[in-house]
N, C-alpha and C positions, 0 to 999 in steps of 0.2 A: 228394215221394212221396204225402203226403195229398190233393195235388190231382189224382194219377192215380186214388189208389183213389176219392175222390168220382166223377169222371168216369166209371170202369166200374161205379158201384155204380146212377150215373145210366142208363146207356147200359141197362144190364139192367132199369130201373124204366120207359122209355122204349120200348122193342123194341115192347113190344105197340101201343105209337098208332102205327107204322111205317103201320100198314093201316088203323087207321083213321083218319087226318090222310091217306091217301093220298103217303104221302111215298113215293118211291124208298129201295130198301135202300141202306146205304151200310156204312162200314166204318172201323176205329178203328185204327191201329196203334201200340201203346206200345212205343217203341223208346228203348234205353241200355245202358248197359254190364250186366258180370254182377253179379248181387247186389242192384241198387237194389229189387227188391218188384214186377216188372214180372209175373211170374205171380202172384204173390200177391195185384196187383188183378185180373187176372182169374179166381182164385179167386173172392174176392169176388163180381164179377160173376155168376157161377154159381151163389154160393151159397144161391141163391132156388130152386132146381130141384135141387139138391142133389150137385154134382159133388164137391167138398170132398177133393179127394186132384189131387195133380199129375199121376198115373199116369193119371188118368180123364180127362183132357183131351186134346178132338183136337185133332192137332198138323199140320205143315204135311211128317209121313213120308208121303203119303197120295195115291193118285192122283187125278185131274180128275172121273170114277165117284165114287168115293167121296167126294169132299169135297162133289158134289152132294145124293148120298145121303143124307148128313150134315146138311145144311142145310135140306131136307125135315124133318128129323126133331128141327130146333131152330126149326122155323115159330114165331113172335112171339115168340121168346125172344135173349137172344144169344146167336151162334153164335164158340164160344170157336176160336180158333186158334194153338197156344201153338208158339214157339219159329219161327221164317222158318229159323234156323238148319240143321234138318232138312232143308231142300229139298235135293236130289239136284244131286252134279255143283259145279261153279265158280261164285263169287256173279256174274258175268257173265254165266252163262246162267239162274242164277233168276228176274232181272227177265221173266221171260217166263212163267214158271209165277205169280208176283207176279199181275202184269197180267191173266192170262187168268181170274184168279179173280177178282180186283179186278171184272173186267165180267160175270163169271156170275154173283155171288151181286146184284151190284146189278141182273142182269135180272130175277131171281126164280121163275127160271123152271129146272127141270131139262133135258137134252136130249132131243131127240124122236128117237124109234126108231121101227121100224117096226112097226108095230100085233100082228106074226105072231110076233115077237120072243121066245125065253124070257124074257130082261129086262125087257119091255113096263112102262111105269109106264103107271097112267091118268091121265089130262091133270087132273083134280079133284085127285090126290093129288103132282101136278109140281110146285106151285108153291110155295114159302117166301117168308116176308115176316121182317125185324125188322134188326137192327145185329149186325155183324160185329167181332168184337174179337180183335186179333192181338198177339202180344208178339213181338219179336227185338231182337238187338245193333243190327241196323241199321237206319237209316228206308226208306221205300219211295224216298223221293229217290236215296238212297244206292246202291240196289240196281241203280237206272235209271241213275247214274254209272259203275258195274262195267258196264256193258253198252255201256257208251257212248251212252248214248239220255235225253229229256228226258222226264221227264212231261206229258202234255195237258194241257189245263188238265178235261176233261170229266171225266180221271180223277181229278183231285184231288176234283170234285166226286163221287165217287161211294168215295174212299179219303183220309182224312187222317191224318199223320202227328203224333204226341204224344209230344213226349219224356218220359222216365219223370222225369227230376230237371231243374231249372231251371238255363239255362247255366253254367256257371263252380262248377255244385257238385257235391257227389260224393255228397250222399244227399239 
């Protein structure tokens, strides 16, 4: 457990070089059973900018909109994702809401609407940069097995999976 909370406490000290090292966003998933401390490092993780309550954390109850919205709005910070659990519907069809964030937040980029749009973002305020950190029971691998589907390898490169406690123990 201490080497998850080190990990996210790094990953939020880290967010901000995302931009300037020029790295690609990418994405942290701390996955294990219930109870091992897996929100409690992404607390941590946050609590540099000051989320400090489980209730305050966005969670993965949330549409494709809004999780963009969201990630605008944690530009160089990290962007907290608590519980995969939340997703909507059978763990066979999450790998696909998984996936399609997985590649939106490491584009950095919000989606483009039409200029005339009520919702119109301007293109200077579309973009986010920094490390994405998720917590669930289950690994991203795992989610891609319910589905029946493998992970790329491009995606591992842009999402990697961390388990909360070290094999064979239970805290």
């Amino acid at each position: 457990y201490s080497n998850v909370l080190r990990l996210a406490i790094l990953a939020s000290l880290a967010a901000p070089l995302v931009r300037v090292v020029g790295l690609q966003n990418f994405a942290l998933n701390i996955f294990g059973t219930s109870k091992v401390g897996k929100t409690t490092a992404l607390l941590a993780s946050t609590s540099f900018y000051g989320i400090g309550s489980e209730l305050r954390l966005p969670n993965w109850n949330s549409t494709a909109a809004a999780f963009m919205e969201e990630a605008r709005g944690y530009n160089d910070l990290v962007l907290p994702g608590n519980e995969l659990g939340l997703i909507e519907g059978k763990k066979r069809d999450a790998y696909a809401v998984i996936r399609s964030r997985i590649y939106t937040f490491a584009e950095g980029r919000d989606r483009s609407r039409m200029s005339k749009a009520s919702i119109t973002t301007p293109k200077y305020s579309a973009t986010y940069r920094g490390i994405a950190v998720y917590t669930g029971e289950h690994s991203f691998e795992e989610y891609a097995m319910f589905a029946g589907e493998l992970r790329g390898q491009r995606e591992y490169a842009r999402a990697i999976d961390v388990p909360a406690v070290h094999e064979g123990h239970t805290t």
